[in-house]
C-alpha positions, -999 to +999 in steps of 0.1 A: +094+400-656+102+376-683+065+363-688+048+401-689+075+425-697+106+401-709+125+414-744+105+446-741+128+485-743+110+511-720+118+546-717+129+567-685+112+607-678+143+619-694+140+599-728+166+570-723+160+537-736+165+508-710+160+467-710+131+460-688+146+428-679+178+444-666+160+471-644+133+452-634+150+424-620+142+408-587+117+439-577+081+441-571+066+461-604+041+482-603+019+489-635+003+520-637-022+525-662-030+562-662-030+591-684-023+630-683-061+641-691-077+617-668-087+639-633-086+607-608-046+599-625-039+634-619-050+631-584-034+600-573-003+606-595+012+628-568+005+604-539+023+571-561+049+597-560+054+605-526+054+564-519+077+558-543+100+586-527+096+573-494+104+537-503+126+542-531+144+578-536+144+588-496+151+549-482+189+536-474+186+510-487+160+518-510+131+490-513+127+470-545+099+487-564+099+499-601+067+515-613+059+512-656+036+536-665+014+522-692+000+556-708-031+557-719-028+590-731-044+598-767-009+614-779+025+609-775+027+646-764+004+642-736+028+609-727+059+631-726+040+662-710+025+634-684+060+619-680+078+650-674+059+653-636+070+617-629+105+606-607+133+602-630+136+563-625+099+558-636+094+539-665+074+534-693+061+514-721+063+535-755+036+552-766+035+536-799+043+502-784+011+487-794+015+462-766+005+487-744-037+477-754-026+441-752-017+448-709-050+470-705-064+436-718-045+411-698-053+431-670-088+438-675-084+474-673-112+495-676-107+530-658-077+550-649-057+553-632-053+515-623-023+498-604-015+465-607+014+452-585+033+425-601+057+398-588+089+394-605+076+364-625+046+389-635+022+371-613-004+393-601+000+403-566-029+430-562-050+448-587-062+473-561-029+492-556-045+521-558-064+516-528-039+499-506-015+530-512-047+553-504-064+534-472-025+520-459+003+541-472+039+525-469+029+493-448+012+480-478+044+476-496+059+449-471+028+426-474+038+431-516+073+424-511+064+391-487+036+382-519+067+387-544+097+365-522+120+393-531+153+401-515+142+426-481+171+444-473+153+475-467+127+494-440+095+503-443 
């Protein structure tokens, strides 16, 4: 993550400050640009976080993902209030880190909710996360994790 998230501080659900480079390490990443008053975030919101259970929270071993949300949320109230739904090892970017715009940019994001699935390098593995999770569920994440030649010590 040291080209698109490298020397950057993000912030868990429950307000602690980690090193993205340090929690981010050797997992596939998925960004999730969304936001709190947005109907089609609230929708898939809960379905990223039953796959992120499954994979993650419910799996021995548990697989490598780590979601980021990038808010785009028009308060840092309605990032907190959004946050608060979320699994407690989410991330996020701060809402006053302005390089929140500059990834809605890079990615060309236009809509939310958006997720783009990231190797660890920050390579772009899909920008259709969204729809993978929706039309293929779990299986989706093994043909990530082959794209992002991470560790696989886990089942799908």
């Amino acid at each position: 993550m040291v080209d698109v998230l490298g020397g950057r501080r993000l912030v868990t659900p429950g307000g602690a400050w980690v090193e993205a480079e340090a929690v981010l390490q050797n997992k596939v990443v998925a960004l999730y640009f969304a936001a709190a008053g947005c109907a089609p975030s609230r929708d898939f919101t809960p379905l990223l976080c039953d796959f992120y259970a499954e994979l993650v929270e419910q799996a021995l071993p548990p697989a490598p993902l780590a979601v980021v949300l990038v808010s785009a949320d028009r308060s840092a109230q309605e990032m907190e209030d959004f946050m608060r739904q979320l699994p407690g090892a989410w991330l996020a970017l701060p809402f006053h880190d302005p390089y929140r715009h500059e990834l809605r940019t890079r990615y060309h994001i236009t809509a939310t909710p958006k997720l783009v699935i990231l190797k660890p390098s920050g390579a772009v593995i899909t920008d259709k996360g969204r729809t993978q999770i929706r039309e293929r569920g779990r299986a989706c994440f093994r043909d990530w994790v082959e794209a992002a030649d991470v560790f696989q010590n886990f089942s799908v």
